[in-house]
GUTINU-183630 format. One record per residue (C-alpha): residue in three letters; y, x, z; chain; residue number from 1. Coordinates in Angstrom, 2 decimals, always signed. Example, Ala and Ser with C-alpha at 12.3 -4.5 7.8 and 13.67 -1.06 7.14 Angstrom:
ALA,-4.50,+12.30,+7.80,A,1;
SER,-1.06,+13.67,+7.14,A,2;
//
This chain:
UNK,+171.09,+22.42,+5.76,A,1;
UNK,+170.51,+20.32,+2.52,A,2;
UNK,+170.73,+22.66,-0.73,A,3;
UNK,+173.23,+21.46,-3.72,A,4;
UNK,+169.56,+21.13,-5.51,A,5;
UNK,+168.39,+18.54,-2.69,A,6;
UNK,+171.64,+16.93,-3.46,A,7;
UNK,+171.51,+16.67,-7.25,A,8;
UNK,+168.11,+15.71,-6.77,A,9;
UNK,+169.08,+12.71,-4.42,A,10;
UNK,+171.75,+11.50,-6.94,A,11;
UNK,+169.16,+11.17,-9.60,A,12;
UNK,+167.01,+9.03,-7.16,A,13;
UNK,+169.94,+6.95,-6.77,A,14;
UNK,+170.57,+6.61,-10.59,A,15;
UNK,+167.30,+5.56,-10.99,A,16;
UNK,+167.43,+2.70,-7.77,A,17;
UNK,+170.42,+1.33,-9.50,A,18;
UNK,+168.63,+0.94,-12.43,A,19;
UNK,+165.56,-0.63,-11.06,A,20;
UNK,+168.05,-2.71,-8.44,A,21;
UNK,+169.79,-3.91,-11.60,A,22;
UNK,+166.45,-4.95,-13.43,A,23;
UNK,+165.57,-6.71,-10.14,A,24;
UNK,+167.98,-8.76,-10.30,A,25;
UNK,+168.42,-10.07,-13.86,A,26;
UNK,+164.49,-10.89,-13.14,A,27;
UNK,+166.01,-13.22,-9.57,A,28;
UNK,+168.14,-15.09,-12.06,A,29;
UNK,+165.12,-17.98,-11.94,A,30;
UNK,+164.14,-17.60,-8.66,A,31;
UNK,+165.04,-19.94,-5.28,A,32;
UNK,+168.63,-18.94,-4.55,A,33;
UNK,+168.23,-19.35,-0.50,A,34;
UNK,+164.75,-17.82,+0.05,A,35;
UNK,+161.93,-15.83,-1.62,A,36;
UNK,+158.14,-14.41,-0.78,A,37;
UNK,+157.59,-10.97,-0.08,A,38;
UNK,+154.03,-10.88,-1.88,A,39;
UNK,+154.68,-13.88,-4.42,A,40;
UNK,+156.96,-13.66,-7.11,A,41;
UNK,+156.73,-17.45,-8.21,A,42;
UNK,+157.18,-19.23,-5.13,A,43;
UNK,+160.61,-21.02,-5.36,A,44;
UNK,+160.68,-23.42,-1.88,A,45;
UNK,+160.74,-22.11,+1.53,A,46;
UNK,+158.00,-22.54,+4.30,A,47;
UNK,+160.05,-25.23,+5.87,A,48;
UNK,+157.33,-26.74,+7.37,A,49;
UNK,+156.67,-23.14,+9.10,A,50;
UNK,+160.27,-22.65,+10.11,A,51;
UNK,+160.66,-25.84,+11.90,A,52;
UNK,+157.88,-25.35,+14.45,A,53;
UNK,+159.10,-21.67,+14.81,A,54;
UNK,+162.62,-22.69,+15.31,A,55;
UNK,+164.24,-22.32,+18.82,A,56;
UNK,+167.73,-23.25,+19.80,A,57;
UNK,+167.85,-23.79,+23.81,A,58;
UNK,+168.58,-20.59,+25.94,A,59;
UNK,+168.29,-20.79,+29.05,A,60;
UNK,+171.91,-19.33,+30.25,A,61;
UNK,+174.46,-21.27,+31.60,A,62;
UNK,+176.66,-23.26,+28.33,A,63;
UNK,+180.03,-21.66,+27.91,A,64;
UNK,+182.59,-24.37,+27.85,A,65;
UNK,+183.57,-24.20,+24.71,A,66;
UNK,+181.00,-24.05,+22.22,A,67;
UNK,+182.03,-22.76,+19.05,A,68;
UNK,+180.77,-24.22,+15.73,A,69;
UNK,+178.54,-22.12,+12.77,A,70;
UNK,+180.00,-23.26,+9.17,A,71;
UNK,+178.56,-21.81,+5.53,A,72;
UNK,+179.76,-19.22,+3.55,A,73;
UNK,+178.87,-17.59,+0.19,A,74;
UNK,+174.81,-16.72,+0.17,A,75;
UNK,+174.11,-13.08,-0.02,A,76;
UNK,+173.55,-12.51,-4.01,A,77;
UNK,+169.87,-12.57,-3.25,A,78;
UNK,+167.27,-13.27,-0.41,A,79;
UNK,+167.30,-9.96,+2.08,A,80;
UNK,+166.20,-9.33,+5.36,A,81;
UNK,+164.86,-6.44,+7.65,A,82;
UNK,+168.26,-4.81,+7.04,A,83;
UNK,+168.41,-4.85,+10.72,A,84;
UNK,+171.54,-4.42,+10.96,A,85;
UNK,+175.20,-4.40,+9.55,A,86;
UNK,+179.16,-2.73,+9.83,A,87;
UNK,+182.14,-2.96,+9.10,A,88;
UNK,+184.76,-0.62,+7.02,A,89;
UNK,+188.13,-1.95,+6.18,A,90;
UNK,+187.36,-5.37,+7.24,A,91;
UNK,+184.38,-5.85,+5.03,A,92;
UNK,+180.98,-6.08,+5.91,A,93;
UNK,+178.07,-3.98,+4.62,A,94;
UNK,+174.45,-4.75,+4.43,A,95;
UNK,+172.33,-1.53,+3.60,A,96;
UNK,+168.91,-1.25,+2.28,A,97;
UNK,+166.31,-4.00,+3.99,A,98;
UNK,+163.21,-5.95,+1.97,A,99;
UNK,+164.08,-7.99,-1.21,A,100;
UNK,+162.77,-8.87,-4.82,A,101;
UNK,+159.25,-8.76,-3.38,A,102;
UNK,+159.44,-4.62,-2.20,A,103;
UNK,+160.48,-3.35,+0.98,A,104;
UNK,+162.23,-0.51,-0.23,A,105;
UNK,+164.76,-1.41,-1.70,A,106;
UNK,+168.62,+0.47,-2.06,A,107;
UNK,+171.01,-2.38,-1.92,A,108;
UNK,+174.21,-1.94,-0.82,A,109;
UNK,+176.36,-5.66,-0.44,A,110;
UNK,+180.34,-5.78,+0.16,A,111;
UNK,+181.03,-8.99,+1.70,A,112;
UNK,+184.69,-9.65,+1.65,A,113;
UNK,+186.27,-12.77,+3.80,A,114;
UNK,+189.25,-12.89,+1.81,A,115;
UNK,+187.40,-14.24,-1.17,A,116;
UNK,+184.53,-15.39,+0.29,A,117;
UNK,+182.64,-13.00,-2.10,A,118;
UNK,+179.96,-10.58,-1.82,A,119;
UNK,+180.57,-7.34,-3.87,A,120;
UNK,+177.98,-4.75,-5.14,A,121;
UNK,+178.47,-1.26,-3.54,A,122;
UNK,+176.81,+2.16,-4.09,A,123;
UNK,+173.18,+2.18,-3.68,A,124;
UNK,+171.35,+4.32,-1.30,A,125;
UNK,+169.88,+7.45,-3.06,A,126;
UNK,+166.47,+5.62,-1.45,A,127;
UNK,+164.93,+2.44,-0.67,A,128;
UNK,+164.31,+1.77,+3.05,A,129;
UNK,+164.17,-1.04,+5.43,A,130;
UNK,+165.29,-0.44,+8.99,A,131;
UNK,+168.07,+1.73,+8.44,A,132;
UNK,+170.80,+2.83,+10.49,A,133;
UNK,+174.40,+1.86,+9.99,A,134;
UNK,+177.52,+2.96,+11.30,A,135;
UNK,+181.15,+3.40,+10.89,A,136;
UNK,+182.57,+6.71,+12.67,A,137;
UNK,+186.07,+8.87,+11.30,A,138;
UNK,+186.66,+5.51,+8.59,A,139;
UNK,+183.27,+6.50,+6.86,A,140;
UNK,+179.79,+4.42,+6.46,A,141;
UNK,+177.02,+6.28,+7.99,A,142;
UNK,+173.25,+5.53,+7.05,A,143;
UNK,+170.79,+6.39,+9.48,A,144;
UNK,+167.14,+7.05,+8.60,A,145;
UNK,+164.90,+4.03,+7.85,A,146;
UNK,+161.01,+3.32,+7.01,A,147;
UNK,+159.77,+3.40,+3.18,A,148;
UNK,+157.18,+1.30,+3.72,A,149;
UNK,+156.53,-2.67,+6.05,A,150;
UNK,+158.34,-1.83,+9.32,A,151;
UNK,+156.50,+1.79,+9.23,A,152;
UNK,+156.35,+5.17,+8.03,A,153;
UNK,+159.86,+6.41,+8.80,A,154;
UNK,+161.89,+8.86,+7.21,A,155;
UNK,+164.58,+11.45,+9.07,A,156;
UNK,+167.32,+10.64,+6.04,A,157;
UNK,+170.60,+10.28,+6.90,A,158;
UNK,+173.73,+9.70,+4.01,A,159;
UNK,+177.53,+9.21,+5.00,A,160;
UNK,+179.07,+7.13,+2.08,A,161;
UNK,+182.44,+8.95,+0.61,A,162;
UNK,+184.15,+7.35,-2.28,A,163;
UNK,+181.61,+5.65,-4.53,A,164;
UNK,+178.77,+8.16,-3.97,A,165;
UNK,+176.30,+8.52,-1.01,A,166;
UNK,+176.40,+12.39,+0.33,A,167;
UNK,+172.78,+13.69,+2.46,A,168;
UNK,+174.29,+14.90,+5.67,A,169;
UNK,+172.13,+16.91,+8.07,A,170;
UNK,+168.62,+14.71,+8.41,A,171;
UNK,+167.89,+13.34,+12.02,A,172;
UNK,+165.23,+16.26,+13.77,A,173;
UNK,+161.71,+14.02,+13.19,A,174;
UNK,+161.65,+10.76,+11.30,A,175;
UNK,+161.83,+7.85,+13.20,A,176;
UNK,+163.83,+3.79,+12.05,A,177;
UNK,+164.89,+0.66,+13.43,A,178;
UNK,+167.24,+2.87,+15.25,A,179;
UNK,+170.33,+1.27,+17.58,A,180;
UNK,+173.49,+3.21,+15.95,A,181;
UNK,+176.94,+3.13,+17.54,A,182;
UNK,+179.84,+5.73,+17.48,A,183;
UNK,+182.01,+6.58,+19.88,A,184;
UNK,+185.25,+8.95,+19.51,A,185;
UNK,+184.11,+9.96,+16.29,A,186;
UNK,+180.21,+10.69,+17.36,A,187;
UNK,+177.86,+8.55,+16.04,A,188;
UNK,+174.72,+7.79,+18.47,A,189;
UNK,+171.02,+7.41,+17.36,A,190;
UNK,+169.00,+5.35,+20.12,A,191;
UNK,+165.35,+4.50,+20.58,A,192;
UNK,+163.71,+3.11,+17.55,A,193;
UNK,+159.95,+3.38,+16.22,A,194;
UNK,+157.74,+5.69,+14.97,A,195;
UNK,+153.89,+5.44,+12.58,A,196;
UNK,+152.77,+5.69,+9.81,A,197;
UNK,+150.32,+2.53,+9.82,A,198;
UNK,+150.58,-0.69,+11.86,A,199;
UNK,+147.67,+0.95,+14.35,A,200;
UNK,+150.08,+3.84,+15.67,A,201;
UNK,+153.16,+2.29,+15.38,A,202;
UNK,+155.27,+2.35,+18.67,A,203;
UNK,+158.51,+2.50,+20.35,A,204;
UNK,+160.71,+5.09,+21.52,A,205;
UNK,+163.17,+6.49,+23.94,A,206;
UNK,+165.05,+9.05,+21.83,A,207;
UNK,+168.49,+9.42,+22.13,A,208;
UNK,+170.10,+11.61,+19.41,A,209;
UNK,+173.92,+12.60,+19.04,A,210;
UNK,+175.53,+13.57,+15.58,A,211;
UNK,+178.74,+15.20,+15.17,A,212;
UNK,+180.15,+15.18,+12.05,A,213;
UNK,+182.05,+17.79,+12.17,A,214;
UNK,+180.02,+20.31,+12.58,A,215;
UNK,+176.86,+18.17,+10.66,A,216;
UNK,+174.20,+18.71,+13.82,A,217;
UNK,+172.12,+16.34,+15.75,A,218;
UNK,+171.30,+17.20,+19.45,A,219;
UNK,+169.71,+15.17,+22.21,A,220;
UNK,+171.02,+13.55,+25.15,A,221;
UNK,+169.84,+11.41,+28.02,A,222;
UNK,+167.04,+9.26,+26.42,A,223;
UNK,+167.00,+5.24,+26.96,A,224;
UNK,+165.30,+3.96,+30.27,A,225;
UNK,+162.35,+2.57,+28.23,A,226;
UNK,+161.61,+3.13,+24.40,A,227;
UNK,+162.56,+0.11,+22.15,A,228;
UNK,+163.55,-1.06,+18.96,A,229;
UNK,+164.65,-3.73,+16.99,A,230;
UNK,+167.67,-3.39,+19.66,A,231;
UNK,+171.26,-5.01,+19.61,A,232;
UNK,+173.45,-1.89,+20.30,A,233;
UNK,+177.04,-1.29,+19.83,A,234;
UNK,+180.12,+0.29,+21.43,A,235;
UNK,+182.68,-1.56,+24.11,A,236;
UNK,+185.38,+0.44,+25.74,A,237;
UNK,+184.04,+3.81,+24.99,A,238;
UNK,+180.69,+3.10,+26.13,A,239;
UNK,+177.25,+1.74,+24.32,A,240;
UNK,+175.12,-1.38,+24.76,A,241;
UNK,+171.72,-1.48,+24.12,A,242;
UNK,+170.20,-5.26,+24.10,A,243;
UNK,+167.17,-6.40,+24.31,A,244;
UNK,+164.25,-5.55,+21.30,A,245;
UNK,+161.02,-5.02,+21.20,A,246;
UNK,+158.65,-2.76,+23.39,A,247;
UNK,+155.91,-1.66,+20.23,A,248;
UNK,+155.93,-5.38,+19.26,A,249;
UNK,+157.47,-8.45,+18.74,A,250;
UNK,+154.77,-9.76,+20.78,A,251;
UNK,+156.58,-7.86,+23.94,A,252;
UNK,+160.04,-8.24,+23.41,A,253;
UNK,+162.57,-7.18,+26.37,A,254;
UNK,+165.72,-8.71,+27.74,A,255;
UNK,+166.49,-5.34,+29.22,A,256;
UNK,+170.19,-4.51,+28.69,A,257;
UNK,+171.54,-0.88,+29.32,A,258;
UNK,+174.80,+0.95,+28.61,A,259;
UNK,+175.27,+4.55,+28.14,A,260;
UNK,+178.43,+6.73,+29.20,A,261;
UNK,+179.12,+9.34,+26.65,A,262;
UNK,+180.94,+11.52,+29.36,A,263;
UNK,+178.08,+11.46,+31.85,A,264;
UNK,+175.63,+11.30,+29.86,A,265;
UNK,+173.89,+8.70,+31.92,A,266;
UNK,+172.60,+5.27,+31.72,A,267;
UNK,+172.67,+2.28,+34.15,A,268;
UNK,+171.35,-1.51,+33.92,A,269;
UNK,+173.41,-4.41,+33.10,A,270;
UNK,+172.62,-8.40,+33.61,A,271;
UNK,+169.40,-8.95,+31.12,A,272;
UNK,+169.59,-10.72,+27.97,A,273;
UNK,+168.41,-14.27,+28.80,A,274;
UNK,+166.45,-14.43,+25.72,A,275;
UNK,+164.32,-11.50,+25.54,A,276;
UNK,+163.69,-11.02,+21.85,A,277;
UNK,+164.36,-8.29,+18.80,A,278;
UNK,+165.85,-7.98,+15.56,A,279;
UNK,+168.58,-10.07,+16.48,A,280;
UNK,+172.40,-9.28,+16.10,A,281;
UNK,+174.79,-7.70,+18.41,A,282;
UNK,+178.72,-8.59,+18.02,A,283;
UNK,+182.10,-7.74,+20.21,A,284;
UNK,+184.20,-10.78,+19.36,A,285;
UNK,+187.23,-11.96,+21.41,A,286;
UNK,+186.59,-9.27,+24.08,A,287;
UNK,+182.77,-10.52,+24.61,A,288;
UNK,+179.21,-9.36,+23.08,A,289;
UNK,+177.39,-11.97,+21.44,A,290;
UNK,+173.90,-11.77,+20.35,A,291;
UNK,+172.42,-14.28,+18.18,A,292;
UNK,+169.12,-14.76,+15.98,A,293;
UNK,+165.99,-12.73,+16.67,A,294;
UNK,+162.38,-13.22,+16.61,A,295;
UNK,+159.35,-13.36,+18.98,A,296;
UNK,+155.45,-14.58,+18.76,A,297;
UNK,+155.89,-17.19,+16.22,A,298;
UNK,+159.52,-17.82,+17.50,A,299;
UNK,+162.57,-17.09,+15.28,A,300;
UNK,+165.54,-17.80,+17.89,A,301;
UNK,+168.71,-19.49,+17.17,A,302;
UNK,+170.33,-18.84,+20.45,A,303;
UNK,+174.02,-17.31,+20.51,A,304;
UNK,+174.16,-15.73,+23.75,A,305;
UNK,+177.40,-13.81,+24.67,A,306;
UNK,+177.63,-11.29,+28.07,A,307;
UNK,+181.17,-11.15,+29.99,A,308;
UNK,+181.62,-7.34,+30.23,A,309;
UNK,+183.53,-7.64,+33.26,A,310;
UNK,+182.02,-10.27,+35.00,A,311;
UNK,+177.87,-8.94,+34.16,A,312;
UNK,+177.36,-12.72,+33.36,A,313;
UNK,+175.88,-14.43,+29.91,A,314;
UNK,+176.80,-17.80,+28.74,A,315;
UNK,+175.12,-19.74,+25.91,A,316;
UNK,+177.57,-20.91,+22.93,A,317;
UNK,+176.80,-23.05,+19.79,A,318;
UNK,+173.28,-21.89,+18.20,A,319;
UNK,+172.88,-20.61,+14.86,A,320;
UNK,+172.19,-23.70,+12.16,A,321;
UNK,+169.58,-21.60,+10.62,A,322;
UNK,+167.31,-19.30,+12.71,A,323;
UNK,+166.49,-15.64,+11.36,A,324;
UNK,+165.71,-12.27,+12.33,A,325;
UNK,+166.10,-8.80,+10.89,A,326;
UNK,+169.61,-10.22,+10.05,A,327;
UNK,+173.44,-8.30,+9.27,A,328;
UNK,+175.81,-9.43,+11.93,A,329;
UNK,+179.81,-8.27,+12.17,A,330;
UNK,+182.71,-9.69,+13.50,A,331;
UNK,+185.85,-10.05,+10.94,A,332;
UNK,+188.88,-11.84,+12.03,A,333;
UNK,+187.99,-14.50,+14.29,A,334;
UNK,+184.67,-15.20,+12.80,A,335;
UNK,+181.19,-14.03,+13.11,A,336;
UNK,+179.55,-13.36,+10.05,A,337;
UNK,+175.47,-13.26,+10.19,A,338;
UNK,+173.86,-12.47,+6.48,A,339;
UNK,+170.31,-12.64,+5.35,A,340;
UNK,+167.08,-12.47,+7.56,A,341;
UNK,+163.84,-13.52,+7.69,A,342;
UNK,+163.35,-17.58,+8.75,A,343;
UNK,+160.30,-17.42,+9.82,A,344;
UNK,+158.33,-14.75,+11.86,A,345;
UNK,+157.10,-11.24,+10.17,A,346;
UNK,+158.56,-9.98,+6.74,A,347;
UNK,+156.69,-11.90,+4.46,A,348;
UNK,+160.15,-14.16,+3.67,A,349;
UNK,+163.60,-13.47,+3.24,A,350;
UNK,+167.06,-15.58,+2.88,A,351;
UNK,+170.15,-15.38,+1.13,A,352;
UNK,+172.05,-17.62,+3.65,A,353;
UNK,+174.98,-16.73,+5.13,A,354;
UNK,+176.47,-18.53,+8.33,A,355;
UNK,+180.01,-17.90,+10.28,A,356;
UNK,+180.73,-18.82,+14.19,A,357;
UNK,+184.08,-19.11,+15.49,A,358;
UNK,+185.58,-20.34,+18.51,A,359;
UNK,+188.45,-22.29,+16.96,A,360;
//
């Protein structure tokens, strides 16, 4: 249980992350709007040169009929990426935490809303991570643990958002980020992720935690067939999808594709992803589960790959028009949204672009 003091404590970390987030970015004002370095402060143009020959567009499933078509949309206020993932709450999407204004660490919390085509500050996390967790579950944003440093050294924080403050809730039983989240019937589900505190002894895992909110405890269920991160996961019909990611590396990304029955408790395979790859984005849109973006040994994929739930099948639709990885992706309305990311492989860039796929 986390004391009142922990609590207090945590809101004056998150007074002080506003204040820094704030600083960081009056300094952005002069930077590149669309990218920025993770290490240098000055550089204003991307490594275009770089993206290109990491660029790849051509999967090899089968091309849907109708492609689809990507168009712009407002640019995240700055460059992000490693958020890993995004949600949505009262059809808005959310991009938590992630790397940005040179640190990895950092707090941000962006409101996109389509309406306006505007993105919207929101509460900051009480801490900067990258990797974290998010979730809707019960009409409340969930935050799921996260690492405080480059893609390692995890944390076992977890914060459920409730008006315009972020509240600890019971922290996950040993630290571990990158984690596949999904709720179902008001549980929310922790799956695989990574664990390290260095580079050397960083590696994947099977863990498979459940958290019920009502009663604020994690315990364990059936763990994933084989540990991964990085995953695309998400919940269809009362039961989760976990796609593709990385085994300990990017360098040994999987196309494995597994969903989990809450009520049994058990696992079984599904048709593989046909582009093995991780940090990608996982979306239900128009009854379908389309996964687009993602990166690999100096690969960032543009493929937008969608799986037929009923028929086990993938088709290929209309590729991103800019490749990235460690990306937000939601579906609102009749349009994908995919925010931020790194263009080129590893975290040492970021973007601020923001692309939308529809089928109309």
């Amino acid at each position: 249980m986390i004391s009142r003091r922990s609590f207090v404590a945590s809101l004056g970390v998150a007074a002080a992350s506003s204040a820094l987030a704030q600083q960081a970015l009056a300094q952005h004002a002069g930077h590149d709007p669309v990218y920025s370095n993770l290490t240098d402060p000055n550089v204003k143009t991307a490594p275009l040169d770089t993206m290109k020959l990491q660029q790849v567009f051509d999967s090899p499933a089968p091309k849907a009929a109708q492609q689809g078509r990507w168009v712009s949309k407002a640019p995240l206020p700055l460059p992000r990426s490693e958020m890993a993932w995004a949600t949505t709450l009262n059809d808005r999407m959310h991009v938590v935490g992630g790397y940005g204004q040179q640190r990895v660490d950092r707090p941000y919390h962006h409101v996109y809303d389509q309406t306006s085509d505007k993105w919207l500050d929101a509460p900051f996390l009480p801490r900067g991570a990258n990797h974290v967790g998010v979730v809707v579950a019960n009409g409340k944003l969930y935050a799921i643990g996260g690492f405080v440093e480059q893609n390692r050294k995890p944390d076992n924080l977890c914060f459920v958002l409730e008006g315009e403050a972020w509240r600890p809730i019971a922290p996950l039983p040993k630290p571990f980020a990158a984690i596949g989240c999904a709720a179902v019937n008001g549980m929310i589900y922790a799956i695989g992720g990574a664990v390290g505190d260095t580079f050397a002894t960083k590696k994947s895992v099977d863990w498979h935690l459940a958290y019920d909110p009502r009663i604020d405890q994690w315990a364990a269920r059936a763990p994933m067939p084989t540990g991964r991160d990085h995953t695309g996961t998400l919940a269809v019909n009362g039961k989760i999808h976990v796609i593709g990611g990385r085994v300990d590396s990017f360098h040994t990304n999987s196309n494995l594709h597994h969903a989990y029955d809450p009520k049994a408790d058990k696992w079984e395979p599904r048709a593989p992803l046909p582009t093995a790859r991780s940090g990608h984005g996982a979306v239900l849109y128009r009854g379908k589960i389309f996964v687009m973006g993602g990166e690999g040994t100096n690969r960032v994929y543009g493929q937008n790959e969608a799986y037929d739930i009923d028929k086990d099948t993938w088709e290929s639709y209309a590729p991103m028009m800019t490749p990235r990885h460690g990306l937000g992706a939601v579906a609102i309305g009749d349009f994908i949204h995919v925010a931020g990311g790194g263009p080129v492989m590893g975290g040492g860039f970021q973007s601020a672009v923001h692309e939308a796929f529809t089928l109309d």
